[in-house]
N, C-alpha and C positions, 0 to 999 in steps of 0.2 A: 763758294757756291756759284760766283758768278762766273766761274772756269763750268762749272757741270754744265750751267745754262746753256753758256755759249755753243756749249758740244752738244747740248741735247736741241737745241734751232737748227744745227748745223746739222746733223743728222734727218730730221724732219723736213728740211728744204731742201736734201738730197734726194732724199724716200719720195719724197712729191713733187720735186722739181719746179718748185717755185723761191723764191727769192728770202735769203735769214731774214733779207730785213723788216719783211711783213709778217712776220712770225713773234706774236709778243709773249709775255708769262701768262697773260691771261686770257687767248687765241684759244677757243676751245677746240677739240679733233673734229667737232661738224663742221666748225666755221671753215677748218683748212681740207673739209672733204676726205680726212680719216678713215675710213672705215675697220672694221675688225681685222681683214686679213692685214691692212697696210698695219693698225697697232701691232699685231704678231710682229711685222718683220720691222717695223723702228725697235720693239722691246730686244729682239735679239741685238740688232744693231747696239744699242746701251749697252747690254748684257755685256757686249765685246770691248766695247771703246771703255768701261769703266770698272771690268772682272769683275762682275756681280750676278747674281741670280735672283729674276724679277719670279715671285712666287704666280702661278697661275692665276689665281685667286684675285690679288693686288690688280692685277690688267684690266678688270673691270670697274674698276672704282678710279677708274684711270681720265679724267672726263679734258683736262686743261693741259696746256703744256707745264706747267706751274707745280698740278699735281706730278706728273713725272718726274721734271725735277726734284721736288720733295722726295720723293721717292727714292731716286737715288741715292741724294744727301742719307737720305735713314736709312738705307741698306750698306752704303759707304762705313758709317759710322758704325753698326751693328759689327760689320766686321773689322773693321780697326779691333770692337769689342773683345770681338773672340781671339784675336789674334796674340 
């Protein structure tokens, strides 16, 4: 989990251009100036860096970087599931 993390800070501090290392698990999207269109293009950015499909639905209950990571972790695992 703590490899997803790293990629998913590291993604976010690219999308916004500011530094991983002020970027914590529990930095919420207001705190780091997020907004909806920036969620849209970090969730693709995941979607690529980790072959997954972030359900529409999921993006709004999306509030922490923490929650994203979780996110992945359970979409990750989901499909190992199916596989």
């Amino acid at each position: 989990m703590e490899d997803i993390a790293t990629r998913c800070i590291e993604i976010i501090a690219k999308s916004k251009s500011i530094p991983a290392d002020s970027i914590a698990l529990d930095s919420t999207f207001e705190q780091l100036s997020i907004d909806s269109l920036d969620k849209i293009n970090i969730s693709f950015e995941v979607e690529e860096a980790f072959a997954i499909e972030i359900p529409d639905d999921a993006l709004g209950t999306i509030r922490t970087v923490g929650d994203m990571v979780n996110g992945v972790v359970k979409l990750r695992q989901a499909k190992v599931a199916t596989s």
